[in-house]
LUMTIMI-780208 format. One record per residue: residue number from 1; residue in three letters; chain; y, x, z of N, C-alpha, C in turn. Coordinates in Angstrom, 1 decimal. Atoms other than C-alpha are relative to their C-alpha. Last residue first. Layout:
BEGIN
i; aa; ch; n.c2; n.c1; n.c3; ca.c2; ca.c1; ca.c3; c.c2; c.c1; c.c3
NUM; ALA; A; Y; X; Z; Y; X; Z; Y; X; Z
...
***
This chain:
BEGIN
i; aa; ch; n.c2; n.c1; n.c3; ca.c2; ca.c1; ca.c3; c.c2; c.c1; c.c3
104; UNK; A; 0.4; -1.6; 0.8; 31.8; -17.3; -69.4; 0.7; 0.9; -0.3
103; UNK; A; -0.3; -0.2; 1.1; 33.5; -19.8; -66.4; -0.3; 1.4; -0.9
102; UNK; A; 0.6; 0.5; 0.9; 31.9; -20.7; -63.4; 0.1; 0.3; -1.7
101; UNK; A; 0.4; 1.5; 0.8; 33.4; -18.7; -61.4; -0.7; -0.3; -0.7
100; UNK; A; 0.4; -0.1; 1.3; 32.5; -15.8; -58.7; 0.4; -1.4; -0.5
99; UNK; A; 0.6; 0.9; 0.7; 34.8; -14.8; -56.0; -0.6; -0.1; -1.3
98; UNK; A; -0.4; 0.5; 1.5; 34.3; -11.6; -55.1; -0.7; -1.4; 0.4
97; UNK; A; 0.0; 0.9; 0.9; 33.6; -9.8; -51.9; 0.6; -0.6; -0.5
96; UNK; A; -1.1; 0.9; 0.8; 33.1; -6.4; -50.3; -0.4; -1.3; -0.3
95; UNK; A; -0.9; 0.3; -1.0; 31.5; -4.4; -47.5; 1.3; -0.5; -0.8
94; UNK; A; 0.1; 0.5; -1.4; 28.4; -3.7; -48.6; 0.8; -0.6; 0.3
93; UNK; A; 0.5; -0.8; -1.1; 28.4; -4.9; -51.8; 0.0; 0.5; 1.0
92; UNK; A; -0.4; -1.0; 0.9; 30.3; -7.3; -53.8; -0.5; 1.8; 0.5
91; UNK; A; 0.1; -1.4; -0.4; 28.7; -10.4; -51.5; 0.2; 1.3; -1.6
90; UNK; A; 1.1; -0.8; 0.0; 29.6; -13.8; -53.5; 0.1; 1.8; 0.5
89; UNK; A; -0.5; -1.3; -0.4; 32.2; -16.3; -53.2; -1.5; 0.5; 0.2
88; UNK; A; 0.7; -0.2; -1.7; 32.1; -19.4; -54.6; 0.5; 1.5; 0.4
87; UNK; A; 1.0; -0.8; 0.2; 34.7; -20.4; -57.5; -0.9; 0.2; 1.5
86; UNK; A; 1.5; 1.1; 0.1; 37.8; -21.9; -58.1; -1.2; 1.0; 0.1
85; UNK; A; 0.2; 1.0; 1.6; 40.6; -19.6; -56.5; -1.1; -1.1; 0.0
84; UNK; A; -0.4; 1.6; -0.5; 42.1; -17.4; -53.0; -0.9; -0.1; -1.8
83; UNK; A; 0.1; 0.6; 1.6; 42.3; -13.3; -52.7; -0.4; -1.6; -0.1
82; UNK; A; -0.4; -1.3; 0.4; 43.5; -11.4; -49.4; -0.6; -0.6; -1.7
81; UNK; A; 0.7; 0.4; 1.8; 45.0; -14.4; -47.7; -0.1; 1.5; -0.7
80; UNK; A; -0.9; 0.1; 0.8; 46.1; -13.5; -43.9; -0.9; -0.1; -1.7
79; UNK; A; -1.1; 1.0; -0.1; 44.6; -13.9; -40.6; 0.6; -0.1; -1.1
78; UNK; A; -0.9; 0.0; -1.3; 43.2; -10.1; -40.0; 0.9; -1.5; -0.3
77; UNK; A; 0.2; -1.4; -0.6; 41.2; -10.3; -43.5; 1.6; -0.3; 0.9
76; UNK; A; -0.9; -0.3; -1.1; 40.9; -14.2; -45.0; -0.2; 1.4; 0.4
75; UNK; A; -0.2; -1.0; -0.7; 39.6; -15.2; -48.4; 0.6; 0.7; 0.8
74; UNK; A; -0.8; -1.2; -0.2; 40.0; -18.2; -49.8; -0.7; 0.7; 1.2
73; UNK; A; 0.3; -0.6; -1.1; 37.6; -20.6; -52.0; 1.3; 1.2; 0.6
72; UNK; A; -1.0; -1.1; -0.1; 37.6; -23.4; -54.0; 0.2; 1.1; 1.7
71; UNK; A; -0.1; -0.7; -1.3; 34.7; -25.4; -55.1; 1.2; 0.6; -0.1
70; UNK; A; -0.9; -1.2; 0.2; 34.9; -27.7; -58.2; 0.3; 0.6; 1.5
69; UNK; A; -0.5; -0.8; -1.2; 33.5; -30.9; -58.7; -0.1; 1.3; 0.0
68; UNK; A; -0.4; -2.0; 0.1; 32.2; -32.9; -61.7; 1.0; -0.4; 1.7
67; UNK; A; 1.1; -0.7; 0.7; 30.2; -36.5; -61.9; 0.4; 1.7; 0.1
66; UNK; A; -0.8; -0.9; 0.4; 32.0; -38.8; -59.4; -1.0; 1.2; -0.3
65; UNK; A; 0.9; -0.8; 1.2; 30.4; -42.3; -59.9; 1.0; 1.2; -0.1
64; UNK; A; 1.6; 0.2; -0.5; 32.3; -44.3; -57.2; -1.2; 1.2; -0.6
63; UNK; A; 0.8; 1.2; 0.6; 35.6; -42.7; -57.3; -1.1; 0.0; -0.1
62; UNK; A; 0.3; 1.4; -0.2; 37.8; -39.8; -56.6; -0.6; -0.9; -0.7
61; UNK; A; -0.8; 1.4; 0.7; 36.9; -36.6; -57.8; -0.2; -1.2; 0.7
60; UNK; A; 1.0; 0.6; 0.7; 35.2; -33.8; -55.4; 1.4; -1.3; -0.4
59; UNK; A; -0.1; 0.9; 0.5; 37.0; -30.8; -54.6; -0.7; -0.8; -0.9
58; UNK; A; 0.2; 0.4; 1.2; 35.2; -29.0; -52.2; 0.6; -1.3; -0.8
57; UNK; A; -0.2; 1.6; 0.2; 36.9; -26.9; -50.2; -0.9; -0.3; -0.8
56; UNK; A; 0.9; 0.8; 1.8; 35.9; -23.2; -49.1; 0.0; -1.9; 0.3
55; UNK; A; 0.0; 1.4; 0.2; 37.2; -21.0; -46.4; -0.4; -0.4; -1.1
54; UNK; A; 0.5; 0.6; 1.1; 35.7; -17.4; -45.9; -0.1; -1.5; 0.3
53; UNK; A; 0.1; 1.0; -0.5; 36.7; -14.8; -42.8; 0.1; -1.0; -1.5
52; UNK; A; -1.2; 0.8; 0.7; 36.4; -11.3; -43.9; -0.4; -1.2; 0.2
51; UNK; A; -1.5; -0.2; -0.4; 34.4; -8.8; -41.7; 1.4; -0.9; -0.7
50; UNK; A; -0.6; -1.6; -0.3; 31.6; -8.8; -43.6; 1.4; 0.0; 0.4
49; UNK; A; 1.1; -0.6; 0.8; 31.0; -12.6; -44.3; 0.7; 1.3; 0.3
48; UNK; A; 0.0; -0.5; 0.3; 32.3; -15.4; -41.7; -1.2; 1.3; -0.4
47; UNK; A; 0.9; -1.1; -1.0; 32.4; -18.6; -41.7; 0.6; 1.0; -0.2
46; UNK; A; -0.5; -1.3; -0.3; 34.6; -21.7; -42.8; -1.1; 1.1; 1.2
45; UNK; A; 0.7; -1.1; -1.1; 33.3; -24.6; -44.8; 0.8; 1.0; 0.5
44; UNK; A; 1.5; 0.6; -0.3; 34.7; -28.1; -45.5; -0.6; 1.1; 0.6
43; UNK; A; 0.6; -0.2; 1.4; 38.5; -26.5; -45.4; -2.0; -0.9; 1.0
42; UNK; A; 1.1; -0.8; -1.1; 40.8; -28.7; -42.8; -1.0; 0.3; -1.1
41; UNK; A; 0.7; 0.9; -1.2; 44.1; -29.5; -45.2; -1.5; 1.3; 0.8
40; UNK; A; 1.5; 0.3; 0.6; 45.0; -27.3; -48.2; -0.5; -1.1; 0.8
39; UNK; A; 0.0; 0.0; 1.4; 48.8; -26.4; -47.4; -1.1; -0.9; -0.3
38; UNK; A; -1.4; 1.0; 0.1; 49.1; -26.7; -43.7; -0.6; -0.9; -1.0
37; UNK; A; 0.4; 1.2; -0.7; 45.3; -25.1; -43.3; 1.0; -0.9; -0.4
36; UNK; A; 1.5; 0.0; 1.0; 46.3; -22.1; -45.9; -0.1; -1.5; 0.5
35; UNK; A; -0.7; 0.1; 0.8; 49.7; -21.6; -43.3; -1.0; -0.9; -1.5
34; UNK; A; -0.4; 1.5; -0.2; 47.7; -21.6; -40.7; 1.0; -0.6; -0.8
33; UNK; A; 1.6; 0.8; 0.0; 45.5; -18.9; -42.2; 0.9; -0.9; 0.5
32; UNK; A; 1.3; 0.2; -1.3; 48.5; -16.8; -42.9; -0.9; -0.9; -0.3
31; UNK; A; -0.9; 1.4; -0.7; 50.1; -16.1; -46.6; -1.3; -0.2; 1.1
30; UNK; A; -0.8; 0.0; -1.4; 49.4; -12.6; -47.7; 0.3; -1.0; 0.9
29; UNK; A; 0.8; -0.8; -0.6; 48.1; -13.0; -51.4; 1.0; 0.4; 1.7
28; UNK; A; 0.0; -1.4; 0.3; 49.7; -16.0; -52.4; -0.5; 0.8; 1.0
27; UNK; A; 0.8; -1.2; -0.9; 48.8; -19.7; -52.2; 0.7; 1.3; -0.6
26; UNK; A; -1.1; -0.5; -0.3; 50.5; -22.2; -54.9; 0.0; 0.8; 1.2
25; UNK; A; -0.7; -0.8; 1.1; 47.6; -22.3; -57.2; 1.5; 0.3; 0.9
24; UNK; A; 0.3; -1.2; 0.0; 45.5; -23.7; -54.1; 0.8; 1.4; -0.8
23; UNK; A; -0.3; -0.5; -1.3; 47.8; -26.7; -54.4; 0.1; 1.4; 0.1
22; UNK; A; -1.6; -0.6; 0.7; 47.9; -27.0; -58.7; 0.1; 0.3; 1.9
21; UNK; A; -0.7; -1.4; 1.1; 43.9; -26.7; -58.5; 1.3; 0.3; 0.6
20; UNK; A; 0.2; -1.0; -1.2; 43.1; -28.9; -54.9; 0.3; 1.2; -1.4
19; UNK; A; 1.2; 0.0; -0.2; 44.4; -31.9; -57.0; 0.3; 1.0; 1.0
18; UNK; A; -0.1; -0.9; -0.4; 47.7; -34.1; -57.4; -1.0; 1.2; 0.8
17; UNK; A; 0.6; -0.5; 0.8; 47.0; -37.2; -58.7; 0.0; 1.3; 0.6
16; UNK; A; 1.5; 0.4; -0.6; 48.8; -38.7; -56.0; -1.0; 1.0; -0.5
15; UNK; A; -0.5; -1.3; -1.2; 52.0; -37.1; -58.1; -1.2; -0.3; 0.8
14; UNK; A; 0.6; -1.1; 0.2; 50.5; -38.6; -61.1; 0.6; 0.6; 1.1
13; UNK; A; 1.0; -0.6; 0.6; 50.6; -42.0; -59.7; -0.5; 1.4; 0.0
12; UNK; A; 0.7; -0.1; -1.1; 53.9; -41.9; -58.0; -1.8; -0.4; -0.3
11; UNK; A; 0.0; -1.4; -0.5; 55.4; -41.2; -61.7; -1.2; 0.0; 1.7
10; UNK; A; 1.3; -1.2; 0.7; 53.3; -43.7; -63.2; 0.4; 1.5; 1.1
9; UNK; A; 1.6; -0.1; -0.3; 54.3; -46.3; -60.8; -0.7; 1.3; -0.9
8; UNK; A; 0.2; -0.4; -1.5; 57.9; -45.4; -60.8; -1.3; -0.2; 0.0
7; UNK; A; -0.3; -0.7; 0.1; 57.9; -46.3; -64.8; -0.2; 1.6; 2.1
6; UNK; A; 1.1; -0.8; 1.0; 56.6; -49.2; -65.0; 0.2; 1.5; 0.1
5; UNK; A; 1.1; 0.6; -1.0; 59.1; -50.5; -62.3; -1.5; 1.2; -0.6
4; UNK; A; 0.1; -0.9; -1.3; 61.4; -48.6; -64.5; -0.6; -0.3; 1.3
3; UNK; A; 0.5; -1.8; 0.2; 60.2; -50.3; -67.3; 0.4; 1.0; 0.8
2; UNK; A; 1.7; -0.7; 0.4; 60.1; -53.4; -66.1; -0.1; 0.8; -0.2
1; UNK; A; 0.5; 0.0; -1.3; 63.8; -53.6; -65.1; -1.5; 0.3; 0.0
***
């Protein structure tokens, strides 16, 4: 009986666990903006940059002393996802943009 006591706490644990990575990862290119909202909740920022409308979360770790965080950003054209990940988003000249990550 302990161990399936033990056992339901871990699973309902790691499902809590559950970040703005494995979410955002389930986005595809096309999927509406209220669809994005369902999924992700209300993003921290949303403007717009050349004609493409630009949400962005930030996932920050739970707990008192939280040392890393992780932006995530999608990109909207007429309502619909045209590219989504970790990263900011940066003008690609005139009338483009790229997310940029962190990673070399």
């Amino acid at each position: 009986m302990k161990r399936a006591i033990a056992m339901a706490v871990l699973v309902v644990g790691l499902v809590g666990c559950q970040g703005m990575a494995a979410k955002i990862a389930r986005l595809d290119v096309g999927t509406p903006r209220d669809e994005v909202i369902d999924r992700l909740g209300r993003p921290d920022s949303d403007r717009t940059i050349v004609g493409y409308e630009v949400l962005s979360w930030l996932d920050r770790r739970p707990g008192r002393f939280s040392f890393s965080h992780k932006d995530y950003t999608v990109v909207l054209k007429d309502g619909k996802v045209v590219q989504f990940g970790p990263g900011l988003i940066r003008r690609d000249g005139k009338t483009s943009l790229q997310i940029e990550t962190d990673d070399p």
